[in-house]
C-alpha positions as semicolon CSV with decimal commas, in nm:
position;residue;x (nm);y (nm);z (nm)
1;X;-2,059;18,722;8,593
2;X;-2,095;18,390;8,401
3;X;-1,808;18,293;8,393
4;X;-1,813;18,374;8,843
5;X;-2,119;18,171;8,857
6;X;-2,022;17,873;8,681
7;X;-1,667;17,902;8,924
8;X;-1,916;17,872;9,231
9;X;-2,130;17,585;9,086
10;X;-1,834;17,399;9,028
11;X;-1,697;17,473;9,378
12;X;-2,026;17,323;9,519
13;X;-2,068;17,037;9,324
14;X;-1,710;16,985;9,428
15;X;-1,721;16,596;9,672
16;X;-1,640;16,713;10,041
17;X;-1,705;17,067;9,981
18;X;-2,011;17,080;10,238
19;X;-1,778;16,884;10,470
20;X;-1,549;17,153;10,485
21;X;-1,791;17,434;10,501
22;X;-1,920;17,252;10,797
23;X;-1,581;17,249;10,941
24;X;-1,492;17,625;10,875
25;X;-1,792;17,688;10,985
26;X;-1,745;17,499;11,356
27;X;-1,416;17,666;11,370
28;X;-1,540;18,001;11,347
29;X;-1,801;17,948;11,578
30;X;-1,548;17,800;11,810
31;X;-1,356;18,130;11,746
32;X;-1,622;18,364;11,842
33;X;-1,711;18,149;12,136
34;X;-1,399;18,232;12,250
35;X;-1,383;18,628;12,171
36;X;-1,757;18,637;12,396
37;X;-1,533;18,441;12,655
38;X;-1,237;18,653;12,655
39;X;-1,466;18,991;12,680
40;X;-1,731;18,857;12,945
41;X;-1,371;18,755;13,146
42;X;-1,233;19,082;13,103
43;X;-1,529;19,270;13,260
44;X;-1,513;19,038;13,573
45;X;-1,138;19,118;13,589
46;X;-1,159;19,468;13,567
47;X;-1,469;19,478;13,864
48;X;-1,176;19,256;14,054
49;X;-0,952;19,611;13,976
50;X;-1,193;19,837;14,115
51;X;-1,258;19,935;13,687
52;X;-1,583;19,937;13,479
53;X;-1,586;19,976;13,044
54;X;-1,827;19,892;12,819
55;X;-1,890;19,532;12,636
56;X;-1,759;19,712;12,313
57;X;-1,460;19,780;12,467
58;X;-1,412;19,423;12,583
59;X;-1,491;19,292;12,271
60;X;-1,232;19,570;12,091
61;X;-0,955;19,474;12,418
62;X;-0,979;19,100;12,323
63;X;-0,929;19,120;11,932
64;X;-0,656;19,348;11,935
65;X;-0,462;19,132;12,214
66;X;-0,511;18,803;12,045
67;X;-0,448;18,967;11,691
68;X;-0,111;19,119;11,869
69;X;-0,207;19,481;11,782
70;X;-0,195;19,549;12,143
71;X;-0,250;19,924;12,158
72;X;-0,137;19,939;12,502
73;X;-0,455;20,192;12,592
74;X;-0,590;19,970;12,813
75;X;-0,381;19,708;13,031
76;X;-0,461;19,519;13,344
77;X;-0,277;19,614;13,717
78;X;-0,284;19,306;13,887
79;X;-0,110;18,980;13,835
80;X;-0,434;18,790;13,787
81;X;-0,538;19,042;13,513
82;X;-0,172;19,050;13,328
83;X;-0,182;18,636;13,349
84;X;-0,504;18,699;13,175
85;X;-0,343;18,894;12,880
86;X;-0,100;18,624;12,881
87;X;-0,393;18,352;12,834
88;X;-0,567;18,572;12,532
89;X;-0,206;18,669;12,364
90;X;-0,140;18,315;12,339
91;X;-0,422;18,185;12,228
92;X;-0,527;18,457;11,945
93;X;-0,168;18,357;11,813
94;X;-0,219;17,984;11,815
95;X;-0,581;18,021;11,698
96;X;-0,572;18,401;11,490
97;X;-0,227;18,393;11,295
98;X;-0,169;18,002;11,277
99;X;-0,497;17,801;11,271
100;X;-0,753;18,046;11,073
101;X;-0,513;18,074;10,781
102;X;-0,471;17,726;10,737
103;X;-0,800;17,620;10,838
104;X;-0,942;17,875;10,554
105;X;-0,675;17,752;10,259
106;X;-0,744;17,432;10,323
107;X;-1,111;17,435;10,363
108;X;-1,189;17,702;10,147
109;X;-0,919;17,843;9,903
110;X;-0,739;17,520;9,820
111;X;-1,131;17,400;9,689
112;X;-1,197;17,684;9,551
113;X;-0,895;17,735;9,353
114;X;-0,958;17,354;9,256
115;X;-1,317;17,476;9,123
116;X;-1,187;17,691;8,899
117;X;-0,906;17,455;8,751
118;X;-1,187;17,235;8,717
119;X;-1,373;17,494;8,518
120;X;-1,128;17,501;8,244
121;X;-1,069;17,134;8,223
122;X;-1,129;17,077;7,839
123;X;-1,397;16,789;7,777
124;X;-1,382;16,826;7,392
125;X;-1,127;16,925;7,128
126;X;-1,161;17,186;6,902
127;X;-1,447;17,138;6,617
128;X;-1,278;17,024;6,289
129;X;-0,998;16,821;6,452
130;X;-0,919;16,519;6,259
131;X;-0,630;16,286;6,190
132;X;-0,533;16,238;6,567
133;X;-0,512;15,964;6,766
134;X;-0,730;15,859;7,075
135;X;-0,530;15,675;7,339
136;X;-0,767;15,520;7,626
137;X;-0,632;15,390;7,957
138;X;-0,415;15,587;8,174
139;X;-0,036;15,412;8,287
140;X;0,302;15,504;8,223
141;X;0,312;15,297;7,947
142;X;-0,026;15,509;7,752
143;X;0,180;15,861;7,821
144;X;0,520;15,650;7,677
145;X;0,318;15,587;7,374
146;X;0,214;15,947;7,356
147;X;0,527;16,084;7,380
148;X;0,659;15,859;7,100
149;X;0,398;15,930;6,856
150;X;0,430;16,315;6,921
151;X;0,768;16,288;6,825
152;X;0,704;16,116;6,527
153;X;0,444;16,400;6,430
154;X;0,156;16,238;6,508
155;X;-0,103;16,423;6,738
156;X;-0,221;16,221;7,088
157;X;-0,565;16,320;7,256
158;X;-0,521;16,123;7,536
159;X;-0,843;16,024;7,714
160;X;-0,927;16,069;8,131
161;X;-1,199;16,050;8,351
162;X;-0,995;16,161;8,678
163;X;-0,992;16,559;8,716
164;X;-0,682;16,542;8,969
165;X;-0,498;16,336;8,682
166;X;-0,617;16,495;8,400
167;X;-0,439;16,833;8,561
168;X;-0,132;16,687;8,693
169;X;-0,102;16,559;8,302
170;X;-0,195;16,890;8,159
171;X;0,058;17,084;8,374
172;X;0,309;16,843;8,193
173;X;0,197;16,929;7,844
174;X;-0,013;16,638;7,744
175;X;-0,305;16,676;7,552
176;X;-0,584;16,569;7,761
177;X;-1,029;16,541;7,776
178;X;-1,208;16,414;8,045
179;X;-1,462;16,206;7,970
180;X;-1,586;15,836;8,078
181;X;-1,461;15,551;7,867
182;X;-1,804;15,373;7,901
183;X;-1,974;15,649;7,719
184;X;-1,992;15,725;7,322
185;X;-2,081;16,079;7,371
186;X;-1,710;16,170;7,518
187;X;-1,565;15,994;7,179
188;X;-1,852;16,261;7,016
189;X;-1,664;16,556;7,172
190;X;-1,340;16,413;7,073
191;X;-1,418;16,392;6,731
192;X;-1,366;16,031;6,710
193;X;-1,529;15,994;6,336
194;X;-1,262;16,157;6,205
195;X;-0,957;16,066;6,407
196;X;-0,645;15,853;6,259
197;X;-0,667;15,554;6,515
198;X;-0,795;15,478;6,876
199;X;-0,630;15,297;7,140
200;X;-0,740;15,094;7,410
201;X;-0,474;14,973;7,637
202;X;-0,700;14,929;7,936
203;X;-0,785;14,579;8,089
204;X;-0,944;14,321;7,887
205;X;-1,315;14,406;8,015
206;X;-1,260;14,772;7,998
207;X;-1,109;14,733;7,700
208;X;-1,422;14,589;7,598
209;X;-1,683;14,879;7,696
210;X;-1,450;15,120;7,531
211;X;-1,463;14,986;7,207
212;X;-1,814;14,912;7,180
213;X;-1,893;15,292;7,304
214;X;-1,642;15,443;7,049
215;X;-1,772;15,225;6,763
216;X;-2,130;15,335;6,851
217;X;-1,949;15,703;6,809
218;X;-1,734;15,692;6,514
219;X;-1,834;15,334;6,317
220;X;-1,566;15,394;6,055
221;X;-1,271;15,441;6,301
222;X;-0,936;15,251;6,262
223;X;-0,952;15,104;6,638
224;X;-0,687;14,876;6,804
225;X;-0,711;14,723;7,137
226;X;-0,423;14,560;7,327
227;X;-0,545;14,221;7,499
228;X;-0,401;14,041;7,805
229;X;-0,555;13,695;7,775
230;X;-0,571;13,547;7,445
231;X;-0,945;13,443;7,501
232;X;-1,039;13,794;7,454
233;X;-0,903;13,846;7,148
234;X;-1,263;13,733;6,956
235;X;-1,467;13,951;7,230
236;X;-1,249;14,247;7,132
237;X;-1,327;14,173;6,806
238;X;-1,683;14,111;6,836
239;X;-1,698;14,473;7,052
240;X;-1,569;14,607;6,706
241;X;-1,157;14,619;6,759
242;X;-1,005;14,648;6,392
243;X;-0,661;14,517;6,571
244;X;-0,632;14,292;6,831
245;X;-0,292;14,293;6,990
246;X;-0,142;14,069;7,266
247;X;0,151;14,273;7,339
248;X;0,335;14,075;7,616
249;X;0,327;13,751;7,406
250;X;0,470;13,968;7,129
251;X;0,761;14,084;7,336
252;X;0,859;13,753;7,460
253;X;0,851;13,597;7,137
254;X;1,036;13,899;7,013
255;X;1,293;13,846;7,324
256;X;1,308;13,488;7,253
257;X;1,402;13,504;6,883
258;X;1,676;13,719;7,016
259;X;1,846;13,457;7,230
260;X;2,186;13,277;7,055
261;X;2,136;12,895;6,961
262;X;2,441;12,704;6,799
263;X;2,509;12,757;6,566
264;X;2,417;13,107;6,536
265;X;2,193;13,275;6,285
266;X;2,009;13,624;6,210
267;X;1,640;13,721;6,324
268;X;1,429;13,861;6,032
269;X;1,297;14,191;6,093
270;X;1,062;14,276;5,789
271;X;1,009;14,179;5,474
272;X;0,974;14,431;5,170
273;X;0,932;14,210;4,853
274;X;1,285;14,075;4,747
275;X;1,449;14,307;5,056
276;X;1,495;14,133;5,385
277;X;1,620;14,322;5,712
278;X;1,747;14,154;5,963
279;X;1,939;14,152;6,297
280;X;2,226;13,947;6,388
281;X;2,468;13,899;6,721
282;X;2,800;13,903;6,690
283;X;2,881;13,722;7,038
284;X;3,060;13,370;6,991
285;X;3,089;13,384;6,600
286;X;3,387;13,454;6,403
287;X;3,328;13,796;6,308
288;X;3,432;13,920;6,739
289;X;3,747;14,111;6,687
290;X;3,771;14,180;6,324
291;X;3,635;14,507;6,131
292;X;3,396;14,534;5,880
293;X;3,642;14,593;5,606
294;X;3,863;14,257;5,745
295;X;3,501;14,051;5,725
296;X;3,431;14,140;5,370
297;X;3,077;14,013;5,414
298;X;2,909;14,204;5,103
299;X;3,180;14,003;4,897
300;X;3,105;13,666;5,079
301;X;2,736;13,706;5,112
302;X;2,609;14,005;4,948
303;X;2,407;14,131;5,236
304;X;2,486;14,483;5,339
305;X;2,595;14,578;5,702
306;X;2,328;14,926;5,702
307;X;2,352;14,938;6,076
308;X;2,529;14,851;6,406
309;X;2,415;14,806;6,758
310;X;2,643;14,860;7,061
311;X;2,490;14,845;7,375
312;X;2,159;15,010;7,269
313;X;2,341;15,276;7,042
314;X;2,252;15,246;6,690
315;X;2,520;15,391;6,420
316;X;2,644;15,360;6,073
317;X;2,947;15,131;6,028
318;X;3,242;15,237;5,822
319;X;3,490;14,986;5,680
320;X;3,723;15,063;6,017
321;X;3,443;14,964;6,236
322;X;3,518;14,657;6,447
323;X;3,253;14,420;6,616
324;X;3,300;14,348;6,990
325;X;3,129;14,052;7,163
326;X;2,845;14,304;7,226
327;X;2,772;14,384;6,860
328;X;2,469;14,362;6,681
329;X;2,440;14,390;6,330
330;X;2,145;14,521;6,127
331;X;2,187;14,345;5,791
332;X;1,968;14,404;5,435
333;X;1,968;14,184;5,131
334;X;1,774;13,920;4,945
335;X;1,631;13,590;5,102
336;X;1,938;13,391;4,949
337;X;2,160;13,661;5,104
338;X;2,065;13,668;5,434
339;X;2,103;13,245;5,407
340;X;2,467;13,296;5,286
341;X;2,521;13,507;5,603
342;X;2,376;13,260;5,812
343;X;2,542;12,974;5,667
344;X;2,893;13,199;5,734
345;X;2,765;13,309;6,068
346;X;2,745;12,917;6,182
347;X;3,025;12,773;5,989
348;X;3,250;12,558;6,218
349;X;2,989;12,562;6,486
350;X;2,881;12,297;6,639
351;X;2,543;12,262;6,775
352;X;2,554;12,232;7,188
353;X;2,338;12,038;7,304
354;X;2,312;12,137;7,672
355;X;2,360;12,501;7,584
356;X;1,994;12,586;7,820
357;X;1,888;12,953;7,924
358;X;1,756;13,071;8,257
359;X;1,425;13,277;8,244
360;X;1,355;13,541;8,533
361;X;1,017;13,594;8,558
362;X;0,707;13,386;8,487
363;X;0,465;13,633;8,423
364;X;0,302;13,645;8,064
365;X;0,621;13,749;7,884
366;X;0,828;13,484;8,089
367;X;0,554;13,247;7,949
368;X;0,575;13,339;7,636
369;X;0,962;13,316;7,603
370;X;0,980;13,022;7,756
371;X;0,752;12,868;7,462
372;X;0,876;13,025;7,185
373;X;1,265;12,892;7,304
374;X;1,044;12,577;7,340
375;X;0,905;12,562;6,976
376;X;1,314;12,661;6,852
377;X;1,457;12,351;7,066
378;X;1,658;12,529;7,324
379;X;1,639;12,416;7,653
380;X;1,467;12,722;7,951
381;X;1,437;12,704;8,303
382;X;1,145;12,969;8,421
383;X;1,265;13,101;8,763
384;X;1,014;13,303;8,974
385;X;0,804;13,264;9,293
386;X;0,460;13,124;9,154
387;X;0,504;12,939;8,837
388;X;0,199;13,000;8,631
389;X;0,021;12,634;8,520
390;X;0,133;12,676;8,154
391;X;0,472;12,578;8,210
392;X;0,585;12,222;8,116
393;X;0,651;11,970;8,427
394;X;1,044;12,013;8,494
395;X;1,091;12,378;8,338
396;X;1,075;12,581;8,604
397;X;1,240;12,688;8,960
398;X;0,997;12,796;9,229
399;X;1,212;13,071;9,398
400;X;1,363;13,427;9,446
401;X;1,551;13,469;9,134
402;X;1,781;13,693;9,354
403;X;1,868;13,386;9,574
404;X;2,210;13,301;9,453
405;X;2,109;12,928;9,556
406;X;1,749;12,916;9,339
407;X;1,992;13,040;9,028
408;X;2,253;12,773;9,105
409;X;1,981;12,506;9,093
410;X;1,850;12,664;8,758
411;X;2,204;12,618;8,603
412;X;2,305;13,016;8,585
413;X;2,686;12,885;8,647
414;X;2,630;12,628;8,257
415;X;2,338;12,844;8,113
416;X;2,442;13,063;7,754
417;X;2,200;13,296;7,802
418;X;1,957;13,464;8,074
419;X;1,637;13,631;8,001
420;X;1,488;13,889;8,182
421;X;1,105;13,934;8,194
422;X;0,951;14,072;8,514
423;X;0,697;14,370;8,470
424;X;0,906;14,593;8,701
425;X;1,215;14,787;8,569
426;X;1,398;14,796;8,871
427;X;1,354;14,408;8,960
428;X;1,528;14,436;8,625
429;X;1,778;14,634;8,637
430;X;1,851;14,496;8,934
431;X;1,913;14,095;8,831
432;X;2,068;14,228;8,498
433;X;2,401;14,367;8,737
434;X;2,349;14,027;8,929
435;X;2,387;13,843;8,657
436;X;2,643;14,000;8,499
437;X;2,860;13,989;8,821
438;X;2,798;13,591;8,793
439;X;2,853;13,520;8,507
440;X;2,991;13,802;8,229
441;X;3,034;13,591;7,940
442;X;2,696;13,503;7,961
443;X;2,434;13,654;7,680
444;X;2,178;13,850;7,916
445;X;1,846;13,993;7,724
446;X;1,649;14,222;7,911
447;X;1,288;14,355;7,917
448;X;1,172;14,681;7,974
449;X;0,843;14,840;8,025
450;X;0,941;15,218;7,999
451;X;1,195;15,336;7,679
452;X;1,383;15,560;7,933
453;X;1,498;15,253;8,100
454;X;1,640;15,092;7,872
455;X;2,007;15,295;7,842
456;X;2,026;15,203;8,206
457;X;1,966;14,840;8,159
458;X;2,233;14,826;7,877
459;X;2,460;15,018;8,136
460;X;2,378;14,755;8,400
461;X;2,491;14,543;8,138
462;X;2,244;14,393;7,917
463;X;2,320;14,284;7,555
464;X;2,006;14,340;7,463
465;X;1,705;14,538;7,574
466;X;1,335;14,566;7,389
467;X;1,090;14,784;7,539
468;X;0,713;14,707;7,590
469;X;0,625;15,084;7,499
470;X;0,832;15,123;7,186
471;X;0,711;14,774;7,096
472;X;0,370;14,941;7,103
473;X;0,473;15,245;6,919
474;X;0,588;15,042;6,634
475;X;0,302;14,880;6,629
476;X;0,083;15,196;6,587
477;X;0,327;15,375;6,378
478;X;0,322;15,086;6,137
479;X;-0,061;15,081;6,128
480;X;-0,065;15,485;6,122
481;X;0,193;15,514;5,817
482;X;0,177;15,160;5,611
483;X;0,378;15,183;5,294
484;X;0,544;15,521;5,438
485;X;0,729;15,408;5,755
486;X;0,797;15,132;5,946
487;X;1,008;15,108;6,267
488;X;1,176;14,804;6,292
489;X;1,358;14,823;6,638
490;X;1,355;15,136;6,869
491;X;1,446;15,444;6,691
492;X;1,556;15,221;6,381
493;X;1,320;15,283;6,089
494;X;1,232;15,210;5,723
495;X;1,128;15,442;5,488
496;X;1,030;15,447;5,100
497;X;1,070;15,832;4,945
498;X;1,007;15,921;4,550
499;X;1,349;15,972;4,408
500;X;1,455;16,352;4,418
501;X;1,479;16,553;4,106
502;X;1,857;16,643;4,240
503;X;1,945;16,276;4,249
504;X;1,817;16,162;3,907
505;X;2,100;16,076;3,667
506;X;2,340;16,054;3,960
507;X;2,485;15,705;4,093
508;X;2,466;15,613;4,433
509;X;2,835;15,726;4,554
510;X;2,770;16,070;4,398
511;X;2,467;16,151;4,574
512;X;2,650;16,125;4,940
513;X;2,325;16,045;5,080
514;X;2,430;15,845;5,376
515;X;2,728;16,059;5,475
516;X;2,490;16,342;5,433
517;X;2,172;16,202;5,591
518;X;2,296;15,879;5,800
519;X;2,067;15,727;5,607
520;X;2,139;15,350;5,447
521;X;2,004;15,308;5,073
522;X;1,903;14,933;5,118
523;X;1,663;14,903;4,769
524;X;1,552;15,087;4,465
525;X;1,235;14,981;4,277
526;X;1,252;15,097;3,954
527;X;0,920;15,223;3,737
528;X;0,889;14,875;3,580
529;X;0,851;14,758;3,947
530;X;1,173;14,604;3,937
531;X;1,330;14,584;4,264
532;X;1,724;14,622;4,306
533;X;1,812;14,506;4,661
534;X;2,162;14,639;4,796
535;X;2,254;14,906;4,484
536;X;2,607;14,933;4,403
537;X;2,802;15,237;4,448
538;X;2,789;15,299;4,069
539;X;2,375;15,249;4,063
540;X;2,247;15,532;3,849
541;X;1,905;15,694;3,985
542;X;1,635;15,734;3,742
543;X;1,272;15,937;3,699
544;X;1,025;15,711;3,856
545;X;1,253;15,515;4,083
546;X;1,125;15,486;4,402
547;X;1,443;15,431;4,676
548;X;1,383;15,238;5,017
549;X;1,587;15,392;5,299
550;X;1,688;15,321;5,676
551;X;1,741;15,552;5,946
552;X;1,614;15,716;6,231
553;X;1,349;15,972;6,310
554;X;1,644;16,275;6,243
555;X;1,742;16,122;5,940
556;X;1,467;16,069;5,802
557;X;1,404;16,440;5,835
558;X;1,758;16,503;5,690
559;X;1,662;16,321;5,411
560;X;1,324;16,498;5,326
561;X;1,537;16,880;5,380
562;X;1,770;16,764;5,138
563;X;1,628;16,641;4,887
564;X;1,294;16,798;4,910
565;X;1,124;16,461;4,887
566;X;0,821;16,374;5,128
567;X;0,778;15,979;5,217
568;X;0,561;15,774;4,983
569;X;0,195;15,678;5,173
570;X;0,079;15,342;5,035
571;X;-0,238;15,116;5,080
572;X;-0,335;15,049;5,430
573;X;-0,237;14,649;5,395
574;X;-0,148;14,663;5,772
575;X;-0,518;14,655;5,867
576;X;-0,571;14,358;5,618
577;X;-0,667;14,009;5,841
């Protein structure tokens, strides 16, 4: 009875549900309007027939005609009177059997029904929850970010103050509360003390309100905050934001770094003491055509090849693998090693000096690229309709980058490389198979804003695609696990794990971990806190060693069923200034 009650106060306090009474109600009226019509008819027609009944037995005559019962026990003689029976047949079907069933589901089921999903909408998690994460601001991009972090074990409470949306998302199996973002008691309910991390990615100003009403709930919570002006960065700070994060200027320095200069050299991923990973394209440098076995680059340089890209598909080389003009290699070794590579990556290249690239888009991430190729030397032309007032006098194109005329005039016939920035996937997609018909030995970097894009954008043929989302995720999963994981390009990660007890005494070859796992050893630090970068085959593991590894998500969990060995957590130096 409760339970019934709280169903009907919900369907009241329901907006537009006295609207729609009103309008039931006028239809019903209308409806018996016409039954009292109908039966005061019929008595006039049957005086016409020489015939008297009762005003019950007009009423009863006029329901069961328009509700097509029709018992046939009392029927009209004359034309006028049949015509009539034609009139009221018609009429209870249009209004009985098509209009009151719709009229009542939509102005009275449909709500009600809405009620009581309503009434089990949760607006707090369970009492005792702790070590999730609280992701604030609803977009495609929020729900990408939850999907990635559930996969990587990590559980997302995701944060909604519209009951329509907050359904549609938990009939898709998110886990959702609704609550206002403004207000610290709906961080209270979602036990925001003792969550892992919260996550604004709202704008700027809301952005703002959420992080001063969660701090007010949960003071000691890890909170970071993405930012789309840079100006905000100290009011997100001074709300209480632990991280401040301006994402888009991150991805187009990130895209930048990516595009080829003469001569050619790696980009640095991350640093781990003495081991350096790094990334490196194989288009226009000596290594196109041969095979990792015919490069011989550990001999030359040292560094170790743990990783290739192809298109967007990450695998382990063997020594028959051989690099196509669309290869990327993911490199390890010491500082001094990853010069050597360099300095054989570039040898008998000459620098070009009108080598330029062509930006699409001048949004924030166009911007951004545009500076960063800036800052490294390389000549950019920013193509897009409005060029924002950042952009240096001469370094843009005010146009439709899908005008074949606006590209001519920003050199796309000369230009080594094209960079793709606009916010929308499609617009992408769509200038990334334009470009390529132009021009297809020409190095085109894409953008994209959702990770389930970005096969399709290496099939439209980009060389390179990073994601705005899994740029994100790495960022959180590198806050959420520092010392124990970091991902270092989509799906690509690095991980430190305790040496097994089944590996110690063992050398490197004998344990088969990377045919086993697909995992790369790329470092050992022994228990002096020695570090051996790139192990030889005959490296023998001891008690105590600790053994960096790279790989993705599934390997990783090979690894761990294996060798029974759970990743090392270290000191939270990630939230360090």
């Amino acid at each position: 009875m409760k339970y019934l009650s709280s169903q009907i106060l919900a369907f009241l306090q329901q907006r537009g549900v006295r609207r729609n009474i009103n309008y039931l109600k006028r239809f019903i009226g209308m409806l018996l309007l016409m039954i009292i019509g109908y039966s005061v008819l019929f008595h006039y027609i049957m005086a016409y027939e020489g015939r008297s009944f009762s005003w019950m037995t007009g009423i009863y005559w006029t329901l069961t005609v328009m509700s097509t019962l029709g018992f046939g026990d009392i029927t009209f003689m004359s034309d006028l009177g049949r015509c009539f029976s034609i009139l009221v047949l018609l009429s209870g079907v249009i209004f009985f059997l098509v209009m009151l069933p719709f009229t009542f589901i939509q102005y009275f089921y449909a709500p009600w029904l809405e009620a009581q999903k309503k009434e089990q909408i949760p607006r707090s998690v369970p009492a005792g929850m702790k070590g999730h994460v609280i992701l604030v601001g609803m977009s495609p991009i929020t729900l990408n970010l939850a999907e990635d972090l559930m996969h990587y074990g990590t559980h997302c409470v995701i944060l909604c103050h519209e009951s329509q949306s907050l359904l549609d998302l938990l009939d898709q199996g998110y886990h959702v509360v609704v609550g206002d973002h403004d207000n610290s008691n709906a961080y209270r309910k979602m036990q925001a003390a003792s969550a892992a991390m919260l996550v604004a990615l709202d704008t700027d100003i809301r952005n703002t309100s959420t992080v001063f009403a969660a701090r007010e709930a949960a003071p000691d919570v890890p909170i970071v905050a993405r930012a789309e002006n840079e100006a905000s960065i100290d009011i997100l700070q001074l709300a209480g934001s632990t991280r401040v994060f301006l994402f888009h200027a991150l991805l187009g320095q990130a895209l930048a770094r990516r595009v080829i200069s003469s001569p050619v050299r790696s980009t640095v991923l991350k640093r781990f003491e003495r081991l350096v990973v790094a990334e490196a394209p194989v288009m226009r440098t000596q290594l196109v055509g041969k095979s990792l076995r015919e490069c011989s680059l550990r001999n030359r340089t040292g560094v170790n090849v743990v990783g290739v890209w192809e298109r967007g598909r990450f695998s382990l080389p063997s020594p028959d693998t051989r690099f196509s003009p669309f290869t990327v290699l993911v490199i390890a070794g010491t500082r001094m090693q990853i010069a050597a590579f360099d300095r054989l990556l570039g040898s008998g290249q000459k620098r070009d000096p009108h080598a330029s690239t062509v930006v699409l888009g001048g949004g924030r991430v166009g911007v951004a690229v545009a500076e960063q190729l800036k800052e490294r030397g390389i000549p950019a032309v920013v193509v897009d309709r409005e060029i924002p007032a950042q952009l240096h006098e001469g370094g843009y194109i005010r146009g439709d980058a899908a005008d074949l005329e606006v590209l001519e005039r920003a050199g796309i016939r000369t230009a080594s490389s094209a960079v793709i920035t606009t916010h929308d996937d499609d617009t992408n997609i769509y200038l990334t198979i334009y470009c390529r018909r132009l021009r297809p030995d020409m190095q085109i970097i894409s953008r994209a804003s959702l990770d389930r894009n970005v096969g399709t954008l290496h099939a439209a043929g980009a060389d390179l695609v990073l994601s705005l989302a899994s740029l994100m995720t790495m960022s959180v999963i590198n806050l959420l696990t520092p010392g124990k994981l970091f991902m270092i390009n989509e799906g690509l990660n690095i991980f430190r794990s305790a040496v097994a007890p089944a590996l110690v005494g063992r050398n490197l070859a004998e344990s088969g971990i990377r045919v086993r796992t697909n995992c790369s050893v790329v470092a050992v630090r022994g228990p002096d806190g020695v570090m051996h970068v790139n192990p030889e085959p005959d490296f023998v593991f001891s008690a105590g060693d600790e053994v960096y590894l790279i790989g993705d998500s599934t390997a990783e969990s090979a690894y761990a069923g294996l060798y029974g060995s759970e990743p090392r957590t270290g000191t939270p130096e990630a939230w360090k200034p």
